[in-house]
TORKOL-4160 file (C-alpha; in steps of 0.2 Angstrom, whole numbers, padded with zeros to 4 digits, m for minus):
406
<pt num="1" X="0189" Y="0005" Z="m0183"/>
<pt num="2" X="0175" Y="m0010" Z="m0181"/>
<pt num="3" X="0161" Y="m0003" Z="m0171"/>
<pt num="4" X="0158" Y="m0015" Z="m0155"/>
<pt num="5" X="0141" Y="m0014" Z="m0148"/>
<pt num="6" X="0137" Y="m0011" Z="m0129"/>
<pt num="7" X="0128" Y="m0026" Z="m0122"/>
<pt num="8" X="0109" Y="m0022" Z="m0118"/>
<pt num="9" X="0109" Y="m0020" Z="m0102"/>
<pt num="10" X="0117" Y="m0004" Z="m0104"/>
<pt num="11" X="0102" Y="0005" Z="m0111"/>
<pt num="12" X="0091" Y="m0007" Z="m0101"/>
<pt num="13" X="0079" Y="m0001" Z="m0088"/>
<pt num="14" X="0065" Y="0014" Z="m0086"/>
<pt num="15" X="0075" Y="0027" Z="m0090"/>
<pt num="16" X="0086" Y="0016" Z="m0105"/>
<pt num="17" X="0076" Y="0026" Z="m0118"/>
<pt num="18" X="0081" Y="0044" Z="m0111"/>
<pt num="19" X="0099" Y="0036" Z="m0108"/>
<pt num="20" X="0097" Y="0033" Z="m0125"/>
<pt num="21" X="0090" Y="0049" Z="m0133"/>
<pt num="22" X="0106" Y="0057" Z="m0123"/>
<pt num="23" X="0119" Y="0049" Z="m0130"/>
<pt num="24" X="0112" Y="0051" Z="m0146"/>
<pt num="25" X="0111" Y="0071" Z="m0144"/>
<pt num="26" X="0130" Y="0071" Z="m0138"/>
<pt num="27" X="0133" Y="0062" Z="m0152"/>
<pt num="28" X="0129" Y="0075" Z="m0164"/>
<pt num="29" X="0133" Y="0089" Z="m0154"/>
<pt num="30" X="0148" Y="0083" Z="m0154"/>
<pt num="31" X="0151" Y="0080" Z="m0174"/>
<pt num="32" X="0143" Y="0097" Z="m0175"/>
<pt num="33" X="0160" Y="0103" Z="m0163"/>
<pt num="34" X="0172" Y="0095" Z="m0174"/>
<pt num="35" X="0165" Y="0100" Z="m0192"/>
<pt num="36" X="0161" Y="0082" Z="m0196"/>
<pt num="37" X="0148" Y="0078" Z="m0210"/>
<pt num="38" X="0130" Y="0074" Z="m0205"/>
<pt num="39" X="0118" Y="0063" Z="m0214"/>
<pt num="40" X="0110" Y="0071" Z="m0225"/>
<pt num="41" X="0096" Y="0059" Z="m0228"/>
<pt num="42" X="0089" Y="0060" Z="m0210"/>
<pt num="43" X="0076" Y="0074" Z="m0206"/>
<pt num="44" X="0085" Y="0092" Z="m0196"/>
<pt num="45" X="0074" Y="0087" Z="m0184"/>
<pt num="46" X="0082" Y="0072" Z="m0181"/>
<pt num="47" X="0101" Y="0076" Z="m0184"/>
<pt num="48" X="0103" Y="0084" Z="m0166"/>
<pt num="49" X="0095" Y="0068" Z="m0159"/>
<pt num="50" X="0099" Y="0052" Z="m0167"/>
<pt num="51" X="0118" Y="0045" Z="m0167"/>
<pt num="52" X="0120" Y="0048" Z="m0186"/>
<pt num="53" X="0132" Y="0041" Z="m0196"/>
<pt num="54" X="0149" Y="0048" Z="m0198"/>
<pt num="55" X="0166" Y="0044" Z="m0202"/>
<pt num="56" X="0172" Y="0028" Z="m0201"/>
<pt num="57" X="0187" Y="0031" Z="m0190"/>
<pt num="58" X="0176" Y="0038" Z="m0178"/>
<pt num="59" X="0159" Y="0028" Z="m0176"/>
<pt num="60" X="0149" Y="0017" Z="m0187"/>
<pt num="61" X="0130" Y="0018" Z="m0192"/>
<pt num="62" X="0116" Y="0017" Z="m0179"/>
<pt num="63" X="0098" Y="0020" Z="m0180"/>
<pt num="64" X="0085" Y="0030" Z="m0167"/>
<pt num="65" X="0080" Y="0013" Z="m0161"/>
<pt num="66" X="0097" Y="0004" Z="m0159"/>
<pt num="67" X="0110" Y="0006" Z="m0147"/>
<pt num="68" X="0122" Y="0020" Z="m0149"/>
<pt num="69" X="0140" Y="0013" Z="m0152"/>
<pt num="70" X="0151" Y="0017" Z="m0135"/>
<pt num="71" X="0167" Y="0016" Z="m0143"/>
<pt num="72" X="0162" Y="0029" Z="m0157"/>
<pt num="73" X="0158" Y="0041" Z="m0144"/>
<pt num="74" X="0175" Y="0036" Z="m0134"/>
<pt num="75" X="0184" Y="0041" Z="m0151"/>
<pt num="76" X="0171" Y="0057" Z="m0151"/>
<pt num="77" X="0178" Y="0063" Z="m0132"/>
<pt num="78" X="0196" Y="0061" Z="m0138"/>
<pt num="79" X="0194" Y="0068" Z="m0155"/>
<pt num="80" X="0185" Y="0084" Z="m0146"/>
<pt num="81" X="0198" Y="0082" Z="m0130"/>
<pt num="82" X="0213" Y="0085" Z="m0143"/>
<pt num="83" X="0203" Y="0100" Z="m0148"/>
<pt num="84" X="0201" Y="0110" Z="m0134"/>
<pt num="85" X="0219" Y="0106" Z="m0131"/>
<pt num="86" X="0225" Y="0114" Z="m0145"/>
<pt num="87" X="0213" Y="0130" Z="m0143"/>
<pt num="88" X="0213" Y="0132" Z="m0123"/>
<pt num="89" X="0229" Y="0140" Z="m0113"/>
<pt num="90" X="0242" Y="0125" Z="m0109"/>
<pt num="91" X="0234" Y="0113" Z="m0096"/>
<pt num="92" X="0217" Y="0123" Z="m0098"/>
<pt num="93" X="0209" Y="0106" Z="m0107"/>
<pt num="94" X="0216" Y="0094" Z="m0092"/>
<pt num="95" X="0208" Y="0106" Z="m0080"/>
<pt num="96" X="0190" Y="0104" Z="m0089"/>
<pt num="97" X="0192" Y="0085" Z="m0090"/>
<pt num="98" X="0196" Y="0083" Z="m0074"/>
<pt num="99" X="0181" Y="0093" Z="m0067"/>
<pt num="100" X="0170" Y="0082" Z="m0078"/>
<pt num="101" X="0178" Y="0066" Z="m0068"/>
<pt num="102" X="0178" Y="0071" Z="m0053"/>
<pt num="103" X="0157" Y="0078" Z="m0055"/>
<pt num="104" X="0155" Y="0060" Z="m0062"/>
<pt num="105" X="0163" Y="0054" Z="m0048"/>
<pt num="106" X="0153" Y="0063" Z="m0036"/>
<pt num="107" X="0136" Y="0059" Z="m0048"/>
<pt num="108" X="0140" Y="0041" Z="m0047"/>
<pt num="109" X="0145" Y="0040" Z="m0028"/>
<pt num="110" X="0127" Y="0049" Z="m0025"/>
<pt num="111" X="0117" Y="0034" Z="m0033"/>
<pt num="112" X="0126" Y="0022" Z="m0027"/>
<pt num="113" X="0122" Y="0028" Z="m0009"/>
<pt num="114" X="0102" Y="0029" Z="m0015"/>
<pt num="115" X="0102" Y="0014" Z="m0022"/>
<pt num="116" X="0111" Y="0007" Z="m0005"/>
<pt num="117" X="0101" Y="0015" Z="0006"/>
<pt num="118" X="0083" Y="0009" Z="m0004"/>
<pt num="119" X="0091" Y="m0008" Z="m0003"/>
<pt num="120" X="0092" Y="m0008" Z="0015"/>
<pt num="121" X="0076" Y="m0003" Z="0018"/>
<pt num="122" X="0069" Y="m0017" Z="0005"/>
<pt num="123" X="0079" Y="m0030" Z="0016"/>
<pt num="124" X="0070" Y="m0024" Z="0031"/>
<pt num="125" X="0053" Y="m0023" Z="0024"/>
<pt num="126" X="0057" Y="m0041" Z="0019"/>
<pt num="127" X="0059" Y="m0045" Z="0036"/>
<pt num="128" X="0043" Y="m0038" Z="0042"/>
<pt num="129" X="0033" Y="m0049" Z="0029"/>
<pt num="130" X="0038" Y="m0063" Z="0039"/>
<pt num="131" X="0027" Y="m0057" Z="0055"/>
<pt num="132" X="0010" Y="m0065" Z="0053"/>
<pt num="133" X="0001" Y="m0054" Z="0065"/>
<pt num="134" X="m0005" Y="m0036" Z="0056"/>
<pt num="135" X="m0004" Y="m0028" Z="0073"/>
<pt num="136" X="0012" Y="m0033" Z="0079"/>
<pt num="137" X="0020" Y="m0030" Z="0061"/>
<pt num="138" X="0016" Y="m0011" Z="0064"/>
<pt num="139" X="0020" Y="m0013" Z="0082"/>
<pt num="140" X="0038" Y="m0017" Z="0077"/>
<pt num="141" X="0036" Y="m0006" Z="0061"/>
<pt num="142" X="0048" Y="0010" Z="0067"/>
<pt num="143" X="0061" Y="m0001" Z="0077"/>
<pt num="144" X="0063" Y="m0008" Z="0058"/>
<pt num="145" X="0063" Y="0010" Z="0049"/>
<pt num="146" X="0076" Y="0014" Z="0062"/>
<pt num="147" X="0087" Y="0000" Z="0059"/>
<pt num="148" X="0086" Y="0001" Z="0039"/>
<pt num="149" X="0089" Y="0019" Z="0035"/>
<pt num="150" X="0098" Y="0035" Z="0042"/>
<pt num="151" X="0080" Y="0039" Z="0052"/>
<pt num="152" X="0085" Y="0036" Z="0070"/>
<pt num="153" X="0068" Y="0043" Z="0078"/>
<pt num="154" X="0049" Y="0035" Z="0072"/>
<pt num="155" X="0032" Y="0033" Z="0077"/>
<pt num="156" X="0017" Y="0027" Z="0068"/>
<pt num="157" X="0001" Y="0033" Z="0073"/>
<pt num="158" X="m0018" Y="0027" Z="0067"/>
<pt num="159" X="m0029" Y="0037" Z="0060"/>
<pt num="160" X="m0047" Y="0035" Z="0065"/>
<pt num="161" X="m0061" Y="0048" Z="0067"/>
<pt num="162" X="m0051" Y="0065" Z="0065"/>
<pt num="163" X="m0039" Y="0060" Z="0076"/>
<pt num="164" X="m0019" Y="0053" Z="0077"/>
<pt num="165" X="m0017" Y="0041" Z="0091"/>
<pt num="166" X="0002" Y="0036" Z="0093"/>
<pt num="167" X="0003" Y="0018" Z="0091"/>
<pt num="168" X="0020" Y="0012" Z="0092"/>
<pt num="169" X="0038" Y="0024" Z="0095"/>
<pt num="170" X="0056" Y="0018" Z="0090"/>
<pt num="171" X="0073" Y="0032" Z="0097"/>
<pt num="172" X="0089" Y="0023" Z="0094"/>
<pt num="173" X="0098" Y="0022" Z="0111"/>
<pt num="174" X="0083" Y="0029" Z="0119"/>
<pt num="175" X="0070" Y="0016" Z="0123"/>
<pt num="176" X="0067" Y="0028" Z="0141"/>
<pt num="177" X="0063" Y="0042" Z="0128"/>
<pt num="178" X="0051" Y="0033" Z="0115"/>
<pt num="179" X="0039" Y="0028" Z="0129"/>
<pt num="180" X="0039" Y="0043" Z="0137"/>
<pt num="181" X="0034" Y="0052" Z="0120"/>
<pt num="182" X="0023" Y="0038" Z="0115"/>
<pt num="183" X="0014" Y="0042" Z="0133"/>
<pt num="184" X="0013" Y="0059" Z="0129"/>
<pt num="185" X="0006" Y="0058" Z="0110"/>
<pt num="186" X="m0008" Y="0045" Z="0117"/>
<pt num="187" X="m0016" Y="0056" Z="0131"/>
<pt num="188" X="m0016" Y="0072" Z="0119"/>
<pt num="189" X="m0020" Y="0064" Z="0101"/>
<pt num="190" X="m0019" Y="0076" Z="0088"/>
<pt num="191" X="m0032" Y="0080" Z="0079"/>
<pt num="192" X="m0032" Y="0081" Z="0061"/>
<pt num="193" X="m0037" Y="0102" Z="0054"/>
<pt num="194" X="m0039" Y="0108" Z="0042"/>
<pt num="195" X="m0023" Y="0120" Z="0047"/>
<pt num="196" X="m0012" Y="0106" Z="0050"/>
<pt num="197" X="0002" Y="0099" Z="0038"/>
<pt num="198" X="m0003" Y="0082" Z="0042"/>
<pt num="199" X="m0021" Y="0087" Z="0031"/>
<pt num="200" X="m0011" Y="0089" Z="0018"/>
<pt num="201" X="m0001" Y="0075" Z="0020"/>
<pt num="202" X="m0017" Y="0064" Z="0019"/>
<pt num="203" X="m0025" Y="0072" Z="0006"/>
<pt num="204" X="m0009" Y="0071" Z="m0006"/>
<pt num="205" X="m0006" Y="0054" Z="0001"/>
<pt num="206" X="0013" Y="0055" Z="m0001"/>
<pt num="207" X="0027" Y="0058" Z="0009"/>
<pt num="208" X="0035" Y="0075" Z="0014"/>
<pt num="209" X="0050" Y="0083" Z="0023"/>
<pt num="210" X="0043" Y="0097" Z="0035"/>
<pt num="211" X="0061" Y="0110" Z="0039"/>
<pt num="212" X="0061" Y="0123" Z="0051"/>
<pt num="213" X="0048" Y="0115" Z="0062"/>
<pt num="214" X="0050" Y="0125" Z="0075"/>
<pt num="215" X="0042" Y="0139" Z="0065"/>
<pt num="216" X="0033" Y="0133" Z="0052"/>
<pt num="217" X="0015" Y="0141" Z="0054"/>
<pt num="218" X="0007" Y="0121" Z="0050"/>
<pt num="219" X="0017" Y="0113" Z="0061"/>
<pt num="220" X="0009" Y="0107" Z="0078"/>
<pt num="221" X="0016" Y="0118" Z="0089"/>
<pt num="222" X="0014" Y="0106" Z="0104"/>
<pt num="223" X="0020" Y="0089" Z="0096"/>
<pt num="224" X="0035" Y="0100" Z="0088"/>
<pt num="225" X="0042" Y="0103" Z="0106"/>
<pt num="226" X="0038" Y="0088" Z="0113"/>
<pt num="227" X="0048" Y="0079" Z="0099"/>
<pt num="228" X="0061" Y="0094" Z="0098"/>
<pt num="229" X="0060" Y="0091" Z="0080"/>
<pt num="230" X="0071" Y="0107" Z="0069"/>
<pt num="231" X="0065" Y="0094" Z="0054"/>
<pt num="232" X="0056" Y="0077" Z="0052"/>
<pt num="233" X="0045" Y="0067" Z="0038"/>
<pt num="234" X="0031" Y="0061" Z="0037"/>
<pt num="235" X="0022" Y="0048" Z="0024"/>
<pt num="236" X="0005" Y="0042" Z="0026"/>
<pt num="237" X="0001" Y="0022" Z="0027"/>
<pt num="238" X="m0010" Y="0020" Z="0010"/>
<pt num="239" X="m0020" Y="0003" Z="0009"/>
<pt num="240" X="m0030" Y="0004" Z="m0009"/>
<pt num="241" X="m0043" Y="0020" Z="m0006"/>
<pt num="242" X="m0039" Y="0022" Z="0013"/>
<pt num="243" X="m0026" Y="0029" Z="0023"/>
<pt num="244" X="m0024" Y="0019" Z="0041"/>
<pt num="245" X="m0011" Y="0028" Z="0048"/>
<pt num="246" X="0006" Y="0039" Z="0047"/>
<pt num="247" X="0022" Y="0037" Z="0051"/>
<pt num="248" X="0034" Y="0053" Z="0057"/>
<pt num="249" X="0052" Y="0050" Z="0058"/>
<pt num="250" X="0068" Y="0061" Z="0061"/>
<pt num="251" X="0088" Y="0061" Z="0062"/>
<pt num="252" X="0086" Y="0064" Z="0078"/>
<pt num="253" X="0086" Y="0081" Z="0089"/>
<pt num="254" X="0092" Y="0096" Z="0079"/>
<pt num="255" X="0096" Y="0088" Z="0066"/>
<pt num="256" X="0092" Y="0091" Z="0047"/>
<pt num="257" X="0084" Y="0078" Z="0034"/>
<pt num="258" X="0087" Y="0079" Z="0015"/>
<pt num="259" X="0077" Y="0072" Z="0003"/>
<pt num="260" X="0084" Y="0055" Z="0002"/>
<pt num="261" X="0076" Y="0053" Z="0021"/>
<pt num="262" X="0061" Y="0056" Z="0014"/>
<pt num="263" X="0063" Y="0044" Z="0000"/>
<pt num="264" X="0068" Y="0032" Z="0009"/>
<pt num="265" X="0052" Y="0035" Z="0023"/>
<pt num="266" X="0043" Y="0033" Z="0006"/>
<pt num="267" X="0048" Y="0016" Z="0000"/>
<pt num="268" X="0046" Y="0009" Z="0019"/>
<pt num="269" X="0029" Y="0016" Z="0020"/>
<pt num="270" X="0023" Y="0008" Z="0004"/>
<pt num="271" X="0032" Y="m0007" Z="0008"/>
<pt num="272" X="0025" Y="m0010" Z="0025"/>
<pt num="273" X="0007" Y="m0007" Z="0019"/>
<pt num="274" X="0006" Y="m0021" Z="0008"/>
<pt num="275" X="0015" Y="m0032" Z="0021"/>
<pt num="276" X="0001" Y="m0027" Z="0032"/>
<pt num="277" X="m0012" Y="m0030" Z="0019"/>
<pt num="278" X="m0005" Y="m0047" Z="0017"/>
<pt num="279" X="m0005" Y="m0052" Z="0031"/>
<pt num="280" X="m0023" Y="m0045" Z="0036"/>
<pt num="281" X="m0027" Y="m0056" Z="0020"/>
<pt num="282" X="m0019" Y="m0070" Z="0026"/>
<pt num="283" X="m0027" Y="m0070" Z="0042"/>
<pt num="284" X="m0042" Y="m0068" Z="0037"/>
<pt num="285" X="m0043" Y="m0082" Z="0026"/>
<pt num="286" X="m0036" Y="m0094" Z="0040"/>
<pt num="287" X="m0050" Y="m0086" Z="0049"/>
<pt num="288" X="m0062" Y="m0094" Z="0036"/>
<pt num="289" X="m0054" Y="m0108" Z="0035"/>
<pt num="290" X="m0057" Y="m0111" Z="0053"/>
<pt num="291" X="m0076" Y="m0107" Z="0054"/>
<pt num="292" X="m0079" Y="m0118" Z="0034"/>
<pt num="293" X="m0068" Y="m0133" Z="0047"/>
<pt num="294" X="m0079" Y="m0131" Z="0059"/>
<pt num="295" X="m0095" Y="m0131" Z="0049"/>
<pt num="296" X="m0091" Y="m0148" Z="0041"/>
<pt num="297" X="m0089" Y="m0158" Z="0057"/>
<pt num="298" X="m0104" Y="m0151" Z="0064"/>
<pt num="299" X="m0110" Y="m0155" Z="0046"/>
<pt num="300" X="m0102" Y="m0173" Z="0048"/>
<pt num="301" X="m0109" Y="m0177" Z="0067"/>
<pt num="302" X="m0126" Y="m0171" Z="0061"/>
<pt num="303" X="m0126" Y="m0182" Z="0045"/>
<pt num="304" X="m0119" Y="m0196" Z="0057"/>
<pt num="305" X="m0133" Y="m0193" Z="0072"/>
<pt num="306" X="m0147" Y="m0194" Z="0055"/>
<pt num="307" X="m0139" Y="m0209" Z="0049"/>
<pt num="308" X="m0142" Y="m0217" Z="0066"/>
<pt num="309" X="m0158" Y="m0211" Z="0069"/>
<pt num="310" X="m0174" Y="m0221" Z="0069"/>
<pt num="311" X="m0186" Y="m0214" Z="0056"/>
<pt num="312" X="m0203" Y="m0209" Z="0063"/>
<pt num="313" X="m0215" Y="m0203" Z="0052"/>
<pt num="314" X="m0227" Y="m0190" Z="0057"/>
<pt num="315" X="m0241" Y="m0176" Z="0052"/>
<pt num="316" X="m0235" Y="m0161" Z="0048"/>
<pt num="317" X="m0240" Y="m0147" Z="0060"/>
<pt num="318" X="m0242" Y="m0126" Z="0054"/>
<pt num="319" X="m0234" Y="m0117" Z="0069"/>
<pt num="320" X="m0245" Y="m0104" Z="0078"/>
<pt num="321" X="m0233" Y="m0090" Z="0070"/>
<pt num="322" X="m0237" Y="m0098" Z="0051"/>
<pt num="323" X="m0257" Y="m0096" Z="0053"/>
<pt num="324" X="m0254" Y="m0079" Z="0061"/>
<pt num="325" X="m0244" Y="m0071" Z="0048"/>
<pt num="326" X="m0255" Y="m0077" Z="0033"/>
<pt num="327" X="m0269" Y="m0068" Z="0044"/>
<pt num="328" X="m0261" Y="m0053" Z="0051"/>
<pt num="329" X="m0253" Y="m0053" Z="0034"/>
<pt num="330" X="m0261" Y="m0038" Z="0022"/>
<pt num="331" X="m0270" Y="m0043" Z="0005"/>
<pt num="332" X="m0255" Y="m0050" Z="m0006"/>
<pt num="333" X="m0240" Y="m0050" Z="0006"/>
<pt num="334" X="m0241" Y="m0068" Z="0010"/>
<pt num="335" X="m0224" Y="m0072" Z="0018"/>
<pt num="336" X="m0222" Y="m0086" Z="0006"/>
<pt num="337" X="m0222" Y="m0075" Z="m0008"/>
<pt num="338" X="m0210" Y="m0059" Z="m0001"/>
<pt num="339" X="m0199" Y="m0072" Z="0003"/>
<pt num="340" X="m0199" Y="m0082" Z="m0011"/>
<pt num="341" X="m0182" Y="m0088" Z="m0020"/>
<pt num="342" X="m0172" Y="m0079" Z="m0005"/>
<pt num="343" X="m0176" Y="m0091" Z="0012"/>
<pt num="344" X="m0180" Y="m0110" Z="0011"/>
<pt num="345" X="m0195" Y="m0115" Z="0019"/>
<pt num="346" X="m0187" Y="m0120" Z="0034"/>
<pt num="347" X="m0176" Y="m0104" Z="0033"/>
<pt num="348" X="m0195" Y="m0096" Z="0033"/>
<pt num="349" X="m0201" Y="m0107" Z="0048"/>
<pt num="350" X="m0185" Y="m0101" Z="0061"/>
<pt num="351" X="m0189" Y="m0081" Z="0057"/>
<pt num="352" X="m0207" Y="m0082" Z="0059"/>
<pt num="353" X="m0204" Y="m0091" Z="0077"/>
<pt num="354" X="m0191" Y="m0078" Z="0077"/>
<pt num="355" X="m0204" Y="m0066" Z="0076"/>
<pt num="356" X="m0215" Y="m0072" Z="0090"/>
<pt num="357" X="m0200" Y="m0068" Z="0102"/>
<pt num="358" X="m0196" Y="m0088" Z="0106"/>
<pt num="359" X="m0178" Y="m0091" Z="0108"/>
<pt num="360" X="m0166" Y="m0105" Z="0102"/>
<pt num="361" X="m0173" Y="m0118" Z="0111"/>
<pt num="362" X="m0190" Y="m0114" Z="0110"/>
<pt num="363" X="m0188" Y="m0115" Z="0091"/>
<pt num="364" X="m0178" Y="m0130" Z="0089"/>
<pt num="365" X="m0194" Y="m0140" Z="0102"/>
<pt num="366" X="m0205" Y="m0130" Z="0090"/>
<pt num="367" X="m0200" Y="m0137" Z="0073"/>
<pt num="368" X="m0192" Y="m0157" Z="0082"/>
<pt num="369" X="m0176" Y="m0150" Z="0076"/>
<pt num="370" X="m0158" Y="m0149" Z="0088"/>
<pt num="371" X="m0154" Y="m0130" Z="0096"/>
<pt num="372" X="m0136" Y="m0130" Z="0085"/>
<pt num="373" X="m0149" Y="m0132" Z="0069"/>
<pt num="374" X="m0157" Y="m0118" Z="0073"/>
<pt num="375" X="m0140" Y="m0108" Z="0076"/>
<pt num="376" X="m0135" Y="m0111" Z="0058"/>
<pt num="377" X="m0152" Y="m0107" Z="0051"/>
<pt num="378" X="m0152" Y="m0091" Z="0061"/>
<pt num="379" X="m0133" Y="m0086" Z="0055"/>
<pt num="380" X="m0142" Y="m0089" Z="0037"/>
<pt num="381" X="m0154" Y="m0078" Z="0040"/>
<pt num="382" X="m0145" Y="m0065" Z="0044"/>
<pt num="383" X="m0134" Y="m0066" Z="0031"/>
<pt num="384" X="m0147" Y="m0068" Z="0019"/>
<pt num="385" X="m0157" Y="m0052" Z="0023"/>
<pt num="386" X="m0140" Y="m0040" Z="0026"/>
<pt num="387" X="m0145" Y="m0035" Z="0044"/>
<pt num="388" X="m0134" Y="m0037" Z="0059"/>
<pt num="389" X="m0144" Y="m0048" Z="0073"/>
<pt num="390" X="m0159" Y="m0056" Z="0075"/>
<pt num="391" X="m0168" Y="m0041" Z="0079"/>
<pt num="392" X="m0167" Y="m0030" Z="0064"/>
<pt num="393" X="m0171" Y="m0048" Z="0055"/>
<pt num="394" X="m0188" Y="m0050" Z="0063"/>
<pt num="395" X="m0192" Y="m0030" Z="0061"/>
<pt num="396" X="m0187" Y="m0031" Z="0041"/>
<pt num="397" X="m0197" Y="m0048" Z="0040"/>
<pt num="398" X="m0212" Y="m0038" Z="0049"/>
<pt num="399" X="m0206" Y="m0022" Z="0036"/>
<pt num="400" X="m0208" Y="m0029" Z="0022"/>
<pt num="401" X="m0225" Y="m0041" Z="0028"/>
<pt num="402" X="m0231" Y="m0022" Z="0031"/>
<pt num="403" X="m0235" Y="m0027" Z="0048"/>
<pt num="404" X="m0232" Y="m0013" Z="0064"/>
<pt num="405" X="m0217" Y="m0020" Z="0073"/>
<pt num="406" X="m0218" Y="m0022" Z="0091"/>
C-alpha cells in the first residue's frame, strides 16, 4: 500500500515535536505487539522511538525528523485490533475499542471547550484595546471578565503601599450587590501580610484558585464572608517588573472553580495588562505631542515678534547676582566653570537671578527678555539639573558653588 503523507499542519504547532515523538513510540510498540521486524540498522535506543521501517503492507519508511505516516499506523490499529480479537473472550476487543473512543471523545470534547473558552476571553480583551483611557479600561475590566468566561463575580483592586483598595466590582445580575461590596472593600482595604495568600500571589506573580475558603488558614477571613466565597481566583495584574493590581473572581456563591477558571482568569489578566500598558503608552505620547505643539508656536510667535522688532544695540550689563557669585564664590568654583558644558550662559544668567529670590518677572526686566522666556529657561533648568522645582535648583546651584544656602 503507497504510504500518503499527513499534511504539515498535523504535527505543526508547540507541542508538534512531542505529537511527533508519540506517534513514533506507538509505532514501534506496536510492531513489537505484532512480531514484525525492526530495523536493525538504527540504534536500540532509538527503535522504541522513531517510526522504523517495516513491512510494506503496513507502513512505509520514515525518519526521526519526518512525519510519521497516518495511514501505516491506521493499518497498525487494525492489524493489532484483529489480534486482540482473536486472543480476548468474544466481544471483549469491541469493548476495549470502544472505551478508547469514547475517552477520545471525552479528550477531544475537553479541548475544544478550552480552546472555546480562551477564545472568548481573547475576543473580549480585544474589545477592551479599543478604550483609550487606562483608567476607564480597568474600570470596565471585570464587567468584561464576566461577560467572556464562566466567572460571573470580579473586582479588580490597586495595589499601592501595602494595601488593596477595590477599584472596580462586576456580579452578573447583581449591579445592587457589586456596589455594596465595592463600598465595603474601599472603607476596610486589605492589607497585604505576610500571612495572606495574596503575598504569595504577588510574589509568584501568577494566578491561583483558593478552595475551601471558608477555612483555609490564609484566606482573609473578613473579605471571605463578605464575598461568601466557598472558592474564587485570583491573578495579579503584571506590567514588566511591577504588579499594579489584582483581580478576584468566582462562579458565584457557593459555587466551586476548576482550573480552567483559573486559566481563563490567567489569559484575561495578561491580556488586560498590556492593553493597559498600551494605552498608558499611547497617552502619554499624545501628551507629548501636545506640549512639543505647543512649544513650536510659542517658538513661531516668538521668532515672528523678533523678526518684527526693531534692533537696538546696547552695552552689555553683569547682573548684581553675576558679580556676587564670582565674589562669594570660593577659590576655583567660579559658576562658569561648575556649569560649564551643562547650562548655556543665558541658562546660567536665570538661575543666578534665581538665586537671588527674584521671581519671573523680575528676571525677564532683569535680562530685557519676555516672562514666557524666562518660563522655558526655567523648565530647562530644571530638567537639566534632575531636581524637582525651582528651589531645590537654586540650593544645588549654591551646593555645588559651596556656598551656605539661605
Amino acid at each position: 500500500m503507497t504510504a500518503v503523507r499527513p499534511t504539515p499542519e498535523v504535527f505543526a504547532g508547540p507541542l508538534g515535536a512531542q505529537l511527533r515523538r508519540r506517534v513514533q513510540q506507538a509505532s514501534a510498540d506496536a510492531r513489537c505487539l505484532l512480531g514484525l521486524p525492526i530495523d536493525s540498522a538504527r540504534p536500540p535506543d532509538l527503535a522504541r522511538s522513531a517510526d522504523l521501517a517495516g513491512p510494506s503492507d503496513l507502513t512505509g519508511p520514515s525518519d526521526l525528523t519526518g512525519d510519521p505516516d497516518l495511514d501505516g499506523m491506521s493499518a497498525l490499529i487494525t492489524a493489532l485490533t484483529e489480534r486482540l480479537a482473536a486472543v480476548l473472550p468474544s466481544g471483549g476487543a469491541g469493548s476495549i475499542a470502544q472505551g478508547h473512543v469514547v475517552a477520545l471523545d471525552r479528550l477531544r470534547e475537553r479541548f475544544e471547550t478550552r480552546f472555546d473558552a480562551l477564545g472568548r476571553v481573547q475576543a473580549v480583551i480585544a474589545e477592551l484595546r479599543e478604550v483609550t483611557s487606562p483608567s476607564a479600561m480597568l474600570a470596565r475590566a471585570p464587567a468584561a471578565l464576566c461577560d467572556g468566561s464562566p466567572l460571573r463575580r470580579a473586582i479588580l483592586s490597586s495595589v499601592a503601599g501595602g494595601q488593596m483598595v477595590a477599584e472596580a466590582a462586576y456580579f452578573t445580575g447583581d449591579p445592587g450587590g457589586a456596589h455594596a461590596a465595592l463600598e465595603a472593600l474601599r472603607a476596610n482595604p486589605l492589607r497585604v501580610e505576610h500571612s495572606l495568600i495574596e503575598t504569595e500571589l504577588l510574589r509568584r506573580r501568577r494566578a491561583t484558585i483558593v478552595v475551601d475558603a471558608r477555612v483555609h488558614p490564609r484566606v482573609h477571613r473578613a473579605t471571605a464572608k463578605l464575598m461568601g466565597w466557598r472558592s474564587y481566583a485570583a491573578a495579579p495584574l503584571v506590567i514588566g517588573s511591577e504588579v499594579i493590581g489584582v483581580i478576584h473572581a468566582d462562579r458565584g456563591i457557593e459555587q466551586e472553580l476548576d482550573v480552567l477558571d483559573r486559566d481563563l482568569l490567567w489569559e484575561f489578566a495578561t491580556g488586560l495588562t498590556q492593553s493597559y500598558e498600551s494605552a498608558s503608552l499611547r497617552r502619554a505620547l499624545r501628551h507629548e505631542g501636545e506640549q512639543m505643539r505647543e512649544f513650536l508656536e510659542w517658538v513661531g510667535a516668538r521668532s515672528g515678534e523678533l523678526t518684527d522688532a526693531p534692533v537696538t544695540l546696547v552695552p552689555r550689563q553683569r547682573t548684581p547676582m553675576a558679580d556676587r557669585s564670582l565674589q562669594d564664590a570660593p577659590e576655583g568654583r567660579d559658576d562658569r566653570v561648575v556649569f560649564e558644558g551643562l547650562l548655556t550662559r543665558r541658562q546660567l544668567d536665570v538661575l543666578r537671578l534665581l538665586a537671588e529670590g527674584n521671581t519671573n518677572q523680575a528676571i525677564a526686566d532683569a535680562l530685557v527678555i519676555s516672562p514666557g522666556t524666562v518660563k522655558f529657561h526655567v523648565n530647562s533648568l530644571l530638567r537639566k539639573l534632575r531636581v524637582a522645582n525651582r528651589t531645590e535648583a537654586v540650593a544645588r546651584y549654591l551646593r555645588l558653588l559651596g556656598m551656605p544656602s539661605p
